[in-house]
C-alpha positions in Angstrom: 0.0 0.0 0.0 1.0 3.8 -0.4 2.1 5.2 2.6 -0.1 7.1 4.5 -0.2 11.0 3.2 1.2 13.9 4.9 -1.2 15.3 7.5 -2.8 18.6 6.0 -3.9 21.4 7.9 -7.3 20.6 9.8 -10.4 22.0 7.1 -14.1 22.6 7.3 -15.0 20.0 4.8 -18.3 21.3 3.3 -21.0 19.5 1.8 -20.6 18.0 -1.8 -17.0 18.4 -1.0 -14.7 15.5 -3.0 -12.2 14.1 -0.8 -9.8 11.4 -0.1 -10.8 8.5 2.3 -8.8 6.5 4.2 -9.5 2.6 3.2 -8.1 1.6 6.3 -6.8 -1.5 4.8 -2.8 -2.2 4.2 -3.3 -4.2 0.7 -5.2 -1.1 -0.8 -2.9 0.9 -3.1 -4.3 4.0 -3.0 -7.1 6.0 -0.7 -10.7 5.8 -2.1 -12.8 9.0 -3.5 -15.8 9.5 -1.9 -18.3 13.0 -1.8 -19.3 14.9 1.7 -23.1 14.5 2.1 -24.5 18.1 3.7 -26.0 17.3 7.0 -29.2 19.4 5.8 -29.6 16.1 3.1 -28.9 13.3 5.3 -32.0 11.5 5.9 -32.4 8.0 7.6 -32.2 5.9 4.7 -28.6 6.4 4.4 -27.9 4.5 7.8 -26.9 6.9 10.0 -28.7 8.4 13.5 -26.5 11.5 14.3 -22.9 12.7 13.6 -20.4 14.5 16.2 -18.4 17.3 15.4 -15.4 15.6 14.2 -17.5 13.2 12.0 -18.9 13.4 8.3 -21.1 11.3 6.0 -19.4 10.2 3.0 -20.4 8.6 -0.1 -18.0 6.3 -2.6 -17.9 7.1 -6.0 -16.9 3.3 -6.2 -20.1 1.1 -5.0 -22.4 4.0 -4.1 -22.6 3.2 -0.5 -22.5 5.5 2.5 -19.9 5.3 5.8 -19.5 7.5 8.6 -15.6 8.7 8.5 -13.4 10.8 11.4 -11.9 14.1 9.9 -8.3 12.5 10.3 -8.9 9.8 8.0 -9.8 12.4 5.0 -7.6 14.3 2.8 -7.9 16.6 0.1 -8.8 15.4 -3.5 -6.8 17.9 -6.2 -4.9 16.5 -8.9 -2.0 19.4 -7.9 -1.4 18.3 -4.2 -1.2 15.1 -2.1 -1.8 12.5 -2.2 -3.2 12.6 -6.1 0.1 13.3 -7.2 1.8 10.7 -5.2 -0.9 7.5 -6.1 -0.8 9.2 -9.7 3.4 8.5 -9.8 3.4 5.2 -8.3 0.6 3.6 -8.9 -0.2 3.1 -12.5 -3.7 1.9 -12.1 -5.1 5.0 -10.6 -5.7 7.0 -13.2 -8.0 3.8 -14.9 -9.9 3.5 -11.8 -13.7 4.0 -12.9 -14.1 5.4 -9.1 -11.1 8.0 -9.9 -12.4 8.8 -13.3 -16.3 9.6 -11.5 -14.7 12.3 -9.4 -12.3 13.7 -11.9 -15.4 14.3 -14.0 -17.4 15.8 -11.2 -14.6 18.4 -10.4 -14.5 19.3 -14.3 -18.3 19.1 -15.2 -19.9 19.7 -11.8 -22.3 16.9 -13.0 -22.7 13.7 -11.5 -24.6 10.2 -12.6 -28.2 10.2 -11.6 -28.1 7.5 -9.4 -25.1 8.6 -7.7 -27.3 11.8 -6.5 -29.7 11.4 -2.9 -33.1 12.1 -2.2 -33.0 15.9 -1.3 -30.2 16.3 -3.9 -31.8 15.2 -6.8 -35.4 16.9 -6.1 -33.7 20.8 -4.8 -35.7 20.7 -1.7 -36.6 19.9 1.8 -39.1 16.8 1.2 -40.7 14.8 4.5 -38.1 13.2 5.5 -37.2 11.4 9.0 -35.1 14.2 12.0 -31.7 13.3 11.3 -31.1 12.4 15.1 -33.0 9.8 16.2 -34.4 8.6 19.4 -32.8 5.4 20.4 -36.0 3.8 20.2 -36.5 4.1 16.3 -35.2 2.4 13.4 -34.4 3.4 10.1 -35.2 1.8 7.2 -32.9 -0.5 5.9 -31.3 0.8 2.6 -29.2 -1.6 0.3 -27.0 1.4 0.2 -26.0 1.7 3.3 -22.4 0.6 4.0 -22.0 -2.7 6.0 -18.6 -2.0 7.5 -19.7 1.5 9.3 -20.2 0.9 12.9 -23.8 1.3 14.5 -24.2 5.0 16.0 -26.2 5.7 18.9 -28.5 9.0 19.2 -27.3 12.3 21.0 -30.7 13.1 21.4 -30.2 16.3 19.8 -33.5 16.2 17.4 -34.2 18.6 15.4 -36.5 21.9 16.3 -38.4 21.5 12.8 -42.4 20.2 13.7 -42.5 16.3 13.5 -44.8 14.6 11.3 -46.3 12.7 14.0 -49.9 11.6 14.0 -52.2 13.8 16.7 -54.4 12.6 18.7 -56.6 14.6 21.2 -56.0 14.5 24.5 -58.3 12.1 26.6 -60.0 13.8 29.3 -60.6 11.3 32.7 -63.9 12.0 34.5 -63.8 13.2 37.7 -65.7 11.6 40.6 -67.1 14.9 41.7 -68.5 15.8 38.0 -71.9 14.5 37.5 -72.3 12.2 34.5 -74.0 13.3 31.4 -76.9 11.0 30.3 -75.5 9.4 26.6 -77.5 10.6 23.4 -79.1 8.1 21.9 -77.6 7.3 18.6 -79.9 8.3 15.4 -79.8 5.2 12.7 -78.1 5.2 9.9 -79.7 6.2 7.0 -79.6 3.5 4.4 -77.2 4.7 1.2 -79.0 5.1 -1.9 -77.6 2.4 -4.9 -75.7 4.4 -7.4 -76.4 4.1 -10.7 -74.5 2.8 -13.5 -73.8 6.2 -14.8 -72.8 7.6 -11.2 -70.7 4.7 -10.5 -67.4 6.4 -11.6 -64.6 3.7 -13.2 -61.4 2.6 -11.8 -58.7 4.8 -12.9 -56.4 2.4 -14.4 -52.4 3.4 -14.2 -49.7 2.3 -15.3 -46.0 1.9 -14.7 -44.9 4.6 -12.7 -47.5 7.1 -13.4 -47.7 6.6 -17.4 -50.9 5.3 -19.8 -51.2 1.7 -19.7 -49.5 0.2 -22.8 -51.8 -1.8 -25.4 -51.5 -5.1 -26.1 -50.7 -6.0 -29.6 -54.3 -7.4 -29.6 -55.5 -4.2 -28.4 -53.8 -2.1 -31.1 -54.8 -4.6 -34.0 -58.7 -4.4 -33.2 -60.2 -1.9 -35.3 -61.8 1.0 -32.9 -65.3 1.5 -34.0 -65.8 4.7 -36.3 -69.1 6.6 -34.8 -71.3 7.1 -38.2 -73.6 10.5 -37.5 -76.5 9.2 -39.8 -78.9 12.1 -40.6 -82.7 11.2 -39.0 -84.7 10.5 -42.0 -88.4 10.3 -42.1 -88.8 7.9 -45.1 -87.5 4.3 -44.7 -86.3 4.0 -48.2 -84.1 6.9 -47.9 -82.7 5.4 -44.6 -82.0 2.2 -46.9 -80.4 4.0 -49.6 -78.0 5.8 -47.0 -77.0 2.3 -45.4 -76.7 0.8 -48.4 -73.9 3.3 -49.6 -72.4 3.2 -46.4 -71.8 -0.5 -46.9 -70.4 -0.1 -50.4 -68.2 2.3 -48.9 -67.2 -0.2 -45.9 -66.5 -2.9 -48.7 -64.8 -0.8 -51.4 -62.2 -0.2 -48.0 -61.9 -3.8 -47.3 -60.9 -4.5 -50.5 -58.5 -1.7 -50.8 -57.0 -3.1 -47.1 -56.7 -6.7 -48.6 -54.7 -5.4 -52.1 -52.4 -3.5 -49.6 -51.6 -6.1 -48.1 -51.1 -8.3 -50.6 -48.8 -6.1 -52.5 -46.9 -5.2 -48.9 -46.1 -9.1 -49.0 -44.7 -9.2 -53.2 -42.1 -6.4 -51.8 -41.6 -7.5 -48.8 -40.5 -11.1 -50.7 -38.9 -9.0 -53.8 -36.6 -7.5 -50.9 -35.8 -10.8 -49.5 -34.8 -12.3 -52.6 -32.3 -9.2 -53.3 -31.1 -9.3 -50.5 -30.2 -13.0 -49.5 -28.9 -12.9 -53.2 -26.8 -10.5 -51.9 -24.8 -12.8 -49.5 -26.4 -11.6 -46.6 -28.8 -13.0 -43.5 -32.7 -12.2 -43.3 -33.7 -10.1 -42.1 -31.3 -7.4 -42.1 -32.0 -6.1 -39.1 -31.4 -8.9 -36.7 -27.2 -7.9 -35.9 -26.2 -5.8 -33.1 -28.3 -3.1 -32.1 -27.7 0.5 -32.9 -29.7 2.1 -30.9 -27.5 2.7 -27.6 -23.9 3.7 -29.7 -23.4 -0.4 -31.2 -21.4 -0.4 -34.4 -23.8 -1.3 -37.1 -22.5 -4.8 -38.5 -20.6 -4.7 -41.5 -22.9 -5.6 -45.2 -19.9 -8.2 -47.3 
């Protein structure tokens, strides 16, 4: 392992702060880079109950996962001082670390992956979340982010002022043996409910993933939606017959163009096949390596 850097000059980390963390482990080669999480966006689902004044909230560019670190086991993170440099000379594998590369781009772009951000960093504002100190009593939730190595903090107390979101109930008033008792109303019967019709009876809402329309099934989307036909209101019946009966000609004379479409989609469709496996190549074309995500489209011979 590197030797341990040169002690730096105590600092104020701040919050979103990139910095050097001690791995505490002697086969590591260099320190690990990990982010200061403010303690205004520390909420319980990152594992930790309270922090003391020497203490800080960190989280790896590496796995993602949180750890509670001392101030003397952080360093600076600057590619012009210490340790960056000295990891950067003697280690040649630094520089290719994906964790390394993560904060290097942070520092340049000020932009970070999506799921590297937290809750309160990603929405911009105080949400409802848990007090960050917690009565010994409660639990957070368990996070699969949360790091498995930090050790389990217990609660200063030292809750925040802010109004918990606590459930009220009013206060229960015991009667007092000098107050005489007040004779109970009787209860008024329920009146029945009126059935609701089929037009009041309002539909379930049907959602989908996340929020979105429900997606058709290919069934769905093949089934012809009926086409609302505003016939005029005729008083004579043979006029009404003569209006249906060009309203089926109509219907068939569109059947019939349907059917020739398809039938000449399927002598192109086979003309293009024919070129094309005379070509040398697979059918259909399209069944190589994506391109939709940056693939290299595979090569026509």
């Amino acid at each position: 392992m590197v030797g341990m850097p040169e002690p730096v000059q105590s600092l104020k980390w701040r919050g979103r702060d990139v910095v050097f963390v001690d791995p505490l482990d002697n086969t590591a080669k260099y320190w690990w880079p990990a982010m200061i999480v403010p303690t205004d966006e520390i909420d319980a689902s990152m594992g930790c109950l309270s922090l003391s004044a020497a203490e800080y909230l960190v989280k790896y560019f590496e796995d993602n996962k949180y750890s509670t670190v001392r101030e003397q086991e952080l360093r600076v993170f600057d590619t012009a001082q210490a340790p960056f440099t000295e990891f950067a000379s003697t280690t040649p594998a630094f520089l290719k670390d994906r964790a390394i590369k993560s904060a290097l781009s942070y520092l340049k772009t000020g932009h970070v992956h999506s799921k590297f951000k937290w809750k309160l960093w990603q929405t911009g504002t105080e949400t409802l979340q848990l007090p960050f100190a917690l009565s010994p009593a409660k639990t957070p939730p368990s996070s699969p982010h949360a790091d498995s190595d930090s050790v389990t903090l217990v609660s200063t107390g030292s809750c925040s002022s802010e109004p918990q979101l606590m459930p009220t109930t009013p206060p229960t008033k015991e009667p007092s043996p000098s107050t005489p008792a007040t004779p109970a109303t009787p209860a008024t019967p329920a009146t029945p409910a009126t059935p609701a019709t089929p037009e009041q009876t309002p539909k379930p809402a049907r959602t989908g993933r996340r929020g979105r329309p429900p997606l058709s099934t290919k069934r769905q989307m093949r089934r012809p939606s009926p086409v609302p036909v505003d016939l005029p209101v005729l008083a004579d019946d043979t006029q009404s017959r003569e209006v249906m009966d060009e309203i089926k000609k109509a219907l068939g004379e569109l059947e019939k163009m349907q059917r020739e479409f398809r039938a000449c989609r399927v002598l192109v469709r086979n003309a293009a096949r024919d070129i094309w496996e005379g070509s040398g190549n697979e059918w259909p074309p399209n069944s190589g390596a994506s391109t939709r995500f940056g693939h290299k489209r595979r090569k026509v011979h």
